[in-house]
C-alpha positions as CSV (number, residue, x, y, z in Angstrom):
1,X,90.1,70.9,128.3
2,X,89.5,71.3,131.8
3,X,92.7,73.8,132.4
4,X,90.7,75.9,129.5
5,X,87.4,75.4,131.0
6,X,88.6,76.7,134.7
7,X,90.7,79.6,132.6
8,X,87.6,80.5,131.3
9,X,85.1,80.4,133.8
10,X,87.9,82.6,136.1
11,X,87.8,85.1,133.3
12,X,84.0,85.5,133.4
13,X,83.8,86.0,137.0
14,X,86.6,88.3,136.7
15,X,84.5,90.4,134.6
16,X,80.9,89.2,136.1
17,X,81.1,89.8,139.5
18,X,80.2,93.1,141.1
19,X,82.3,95.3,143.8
20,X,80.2,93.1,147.0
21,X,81.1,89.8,145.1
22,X,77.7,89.4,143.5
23,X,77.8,87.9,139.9
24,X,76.4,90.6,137.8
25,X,74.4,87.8,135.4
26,X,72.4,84.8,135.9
27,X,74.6,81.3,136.1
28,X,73.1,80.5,133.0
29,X,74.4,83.3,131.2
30,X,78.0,83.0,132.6
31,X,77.5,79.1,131.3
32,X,76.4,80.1,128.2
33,X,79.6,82.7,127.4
34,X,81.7,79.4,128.9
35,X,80.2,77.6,126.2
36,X,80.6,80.5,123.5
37,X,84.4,81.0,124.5
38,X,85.4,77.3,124.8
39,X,83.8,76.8,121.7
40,X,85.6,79.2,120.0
41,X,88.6,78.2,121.6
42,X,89.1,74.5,121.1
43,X,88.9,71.8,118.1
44,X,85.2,70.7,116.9
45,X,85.5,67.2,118.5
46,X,86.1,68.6,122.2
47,X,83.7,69.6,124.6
48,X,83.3,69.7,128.6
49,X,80.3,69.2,131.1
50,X,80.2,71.8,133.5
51,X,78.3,72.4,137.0
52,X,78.6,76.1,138.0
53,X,77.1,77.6,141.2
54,X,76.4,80.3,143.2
55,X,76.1,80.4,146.9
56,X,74.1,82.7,148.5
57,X,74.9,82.7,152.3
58,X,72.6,85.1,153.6
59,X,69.6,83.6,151.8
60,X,71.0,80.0,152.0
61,X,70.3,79.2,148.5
62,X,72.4,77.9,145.6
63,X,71.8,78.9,142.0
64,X,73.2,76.8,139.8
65,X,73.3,75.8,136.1
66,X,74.5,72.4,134.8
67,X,75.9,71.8,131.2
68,X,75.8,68.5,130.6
69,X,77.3,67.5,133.9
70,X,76.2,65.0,136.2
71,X,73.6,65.7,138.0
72,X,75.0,66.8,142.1
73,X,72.6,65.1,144.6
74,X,70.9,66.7,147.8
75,X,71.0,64.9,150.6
76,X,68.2,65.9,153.3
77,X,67.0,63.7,156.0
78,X,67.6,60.5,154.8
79,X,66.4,60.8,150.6
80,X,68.1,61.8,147.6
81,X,67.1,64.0,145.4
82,X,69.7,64.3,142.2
83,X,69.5,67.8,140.5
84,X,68.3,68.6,137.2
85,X,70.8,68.8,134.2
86,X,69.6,72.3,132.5
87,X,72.1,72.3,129.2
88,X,73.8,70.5,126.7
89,X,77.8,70.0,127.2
90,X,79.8,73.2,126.8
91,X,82.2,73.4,123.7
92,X,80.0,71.4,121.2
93,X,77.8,73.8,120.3
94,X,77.7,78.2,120.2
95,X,74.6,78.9,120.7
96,X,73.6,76.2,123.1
97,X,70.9,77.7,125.6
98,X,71.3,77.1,129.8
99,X,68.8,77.7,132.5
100,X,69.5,78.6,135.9
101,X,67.9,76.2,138.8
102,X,67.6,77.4,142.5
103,X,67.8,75.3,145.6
104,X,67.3,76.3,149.4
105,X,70.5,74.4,151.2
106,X,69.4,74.1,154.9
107,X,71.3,73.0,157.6
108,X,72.2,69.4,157.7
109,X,71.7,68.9,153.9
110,X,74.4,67.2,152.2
111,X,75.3,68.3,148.6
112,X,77.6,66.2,146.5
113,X,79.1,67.0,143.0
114,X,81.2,64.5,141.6
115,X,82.7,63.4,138.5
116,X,83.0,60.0,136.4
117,X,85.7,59.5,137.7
118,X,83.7,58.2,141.1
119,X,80.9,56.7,138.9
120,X,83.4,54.9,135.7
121,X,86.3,52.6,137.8
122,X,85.1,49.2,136.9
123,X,85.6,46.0,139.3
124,X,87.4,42.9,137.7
125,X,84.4,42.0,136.7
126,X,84.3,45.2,134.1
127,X,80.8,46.2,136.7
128,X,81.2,50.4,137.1
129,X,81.2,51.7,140.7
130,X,78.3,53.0,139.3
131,X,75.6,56.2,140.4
132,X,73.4,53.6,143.0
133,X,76.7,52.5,144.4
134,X,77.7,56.0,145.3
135,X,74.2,57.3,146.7
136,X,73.9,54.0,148.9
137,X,78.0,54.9,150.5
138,X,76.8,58.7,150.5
139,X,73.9,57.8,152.8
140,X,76.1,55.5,155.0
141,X,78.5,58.4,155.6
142,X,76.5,61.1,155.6
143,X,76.5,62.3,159.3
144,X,80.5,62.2,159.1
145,X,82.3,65.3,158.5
146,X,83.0,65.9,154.9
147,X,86.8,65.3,154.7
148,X,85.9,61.8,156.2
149,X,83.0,61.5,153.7
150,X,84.9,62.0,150.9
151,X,87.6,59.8,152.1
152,X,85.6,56.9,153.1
153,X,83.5,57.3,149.8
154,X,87.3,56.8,147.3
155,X,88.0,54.0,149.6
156,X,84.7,52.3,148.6
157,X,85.8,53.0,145.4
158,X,89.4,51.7,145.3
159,X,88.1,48.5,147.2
160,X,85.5,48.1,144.3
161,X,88.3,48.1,141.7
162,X,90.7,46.4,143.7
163,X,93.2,48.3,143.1
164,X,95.7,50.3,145.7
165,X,94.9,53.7,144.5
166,X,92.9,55.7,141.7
């Protein structure tokens, strides 16, 4: 699923994205011809969540639409503020609508997508790592560069499972 998804979404930027780089169509119109192909494209029973975004440099903005996905958080001084899921999951349904969401990033902000696959590993105790879990190692790390953040934030999680490795 997720080798069609990125397939996909490559293809509509391919065709979506003007001579200067600039996507010719809102995020959530790119989401929802994602949703349309994959759809089209896969059994009835599969589906994917999808966070697609756009950074604008210049105006230090990100427009983004989310399908289903869980929600990325913004880090800023200290609080987190997780962003809005605007869609249902892409795949499940053709005519599913998407909105586009815009955020100012500003220097010092930290923004985090992740997967389940941070949030789902369960301790022996069959307790997820869990959403709170992640925010509360997030905001410990969050002055750190963000190879170290990253890496101190899967070591958190590999201690939680007790495990070696994910």
């Amino acid at each position: 699923m997720m080798a069609s998804m990125h397939s996909i979404i490559r293809t509509q930027l391919s065709l979506l994205t003007g001579s200067h780089g600039d996507l010719a169509l809102s995020t959530a119109e790119l989401v929802a011809r994602a949703n349309q192909q994959l759809y089209a494209s896969t059994a009835a029973d599969k589906f994917s969540t999808l966070f697609f975004g756009c950074y604008d440099e210049q105006e230090s903005t990100l427009v983004y639409s989310n399908a289903g996905h869980l929600p990325p958080f913004l880090i800023r001084g200290g609080e987190v503020r997780a962003l809005e899921v605007s869609g249902l999951v892409a795949g499940a349904f053709p005519h599913a609508q998407y909105e586009s969401s815009e955020i100012e990033l500003k220097a010092g902000d930290l923004f985090v997508a992740y997967t389940d696959g941070v949030t789902e590993p369960e301790n022996a105790y069959g307790e997820e790592f869990g959403e709170q879990r992640l925010i509360e190692a997030l905001l410990r790390h969050a002055d750190r560069p963000i190879n170290e953040i990253i890496q101190a934030v899967m070591q958190e999680v590999i201690e939680w499972t007790g495990e070696t490795t994910l």
